[in-house]
C-alpha distance (Angstrom), angle and dihedral (degrees) to the residues before:
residue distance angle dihedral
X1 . . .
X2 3.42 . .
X3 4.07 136.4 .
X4 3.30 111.3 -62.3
X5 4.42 89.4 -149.8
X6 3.58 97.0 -107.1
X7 3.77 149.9 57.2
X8 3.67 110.2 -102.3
X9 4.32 84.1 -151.0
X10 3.77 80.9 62.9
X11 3.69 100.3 69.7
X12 3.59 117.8 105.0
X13 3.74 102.4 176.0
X14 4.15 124.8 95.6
X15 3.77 113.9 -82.6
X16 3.30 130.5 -168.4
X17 4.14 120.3 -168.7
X18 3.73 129.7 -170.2
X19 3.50 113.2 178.0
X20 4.50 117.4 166.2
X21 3.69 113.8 -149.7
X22 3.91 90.9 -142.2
X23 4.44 79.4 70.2
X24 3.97 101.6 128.6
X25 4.34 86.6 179.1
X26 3.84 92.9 55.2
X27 3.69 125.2 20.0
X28 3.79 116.9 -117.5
X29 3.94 91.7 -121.0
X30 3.77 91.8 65.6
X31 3.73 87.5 67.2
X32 3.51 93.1 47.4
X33 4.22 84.4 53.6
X34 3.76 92.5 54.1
X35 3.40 99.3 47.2
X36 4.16 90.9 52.4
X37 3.50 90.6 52.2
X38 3.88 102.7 39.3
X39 3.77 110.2 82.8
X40 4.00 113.5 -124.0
X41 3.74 96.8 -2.3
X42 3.38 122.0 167.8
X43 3.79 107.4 -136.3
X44 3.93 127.3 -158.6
X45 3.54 107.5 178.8
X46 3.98 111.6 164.8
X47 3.77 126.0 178.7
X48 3.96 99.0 -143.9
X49 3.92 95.8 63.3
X50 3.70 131.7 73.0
X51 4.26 131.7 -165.2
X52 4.15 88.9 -65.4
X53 3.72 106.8 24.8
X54 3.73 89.9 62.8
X55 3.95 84.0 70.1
X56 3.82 97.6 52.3
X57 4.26 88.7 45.5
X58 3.44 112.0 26.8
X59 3.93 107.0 44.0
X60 3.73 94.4 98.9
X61 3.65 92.9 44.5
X62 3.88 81.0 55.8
X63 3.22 96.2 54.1
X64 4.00 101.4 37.1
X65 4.41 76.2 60.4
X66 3.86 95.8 53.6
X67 3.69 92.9 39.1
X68 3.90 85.1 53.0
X69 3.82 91.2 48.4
X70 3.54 110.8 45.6
């Protein structure tokens, strides 16, 4: 609720984002707002997870991406 100190069109470094529309803590269309204002990011938004199933299904996609990056 408040600013976070800089401008999320500002960063320059790789980003990932997964974000599941079933999330009831954070709703699916703030996802979509980070990933239109962070250059270059790499966006994973699926509809079957929510805020903790992405942890139990999407860890090895996580890591398969950061394996592939660096």
């Amino acid at each position: 609720m408040k600013p976070w100190g800089f401008a999320l069109e500002g960063i320059r470094g790789r980003v990932a984002l997964w974000h599941g529309r079933q999330d009831r803590f954070v709703p699916f269309q703030h996802g979509e707002w980070l990933a239109e204002r962070i250059p270059a990011a790499h966006l994973h938004l699926t509809h079957g997870d929510g805020h903790l199933t992405l942890f139990q299904h999407r860890v090895p996609a996580v890591h398969s991406w950061l394996l592939g990056e660096f």
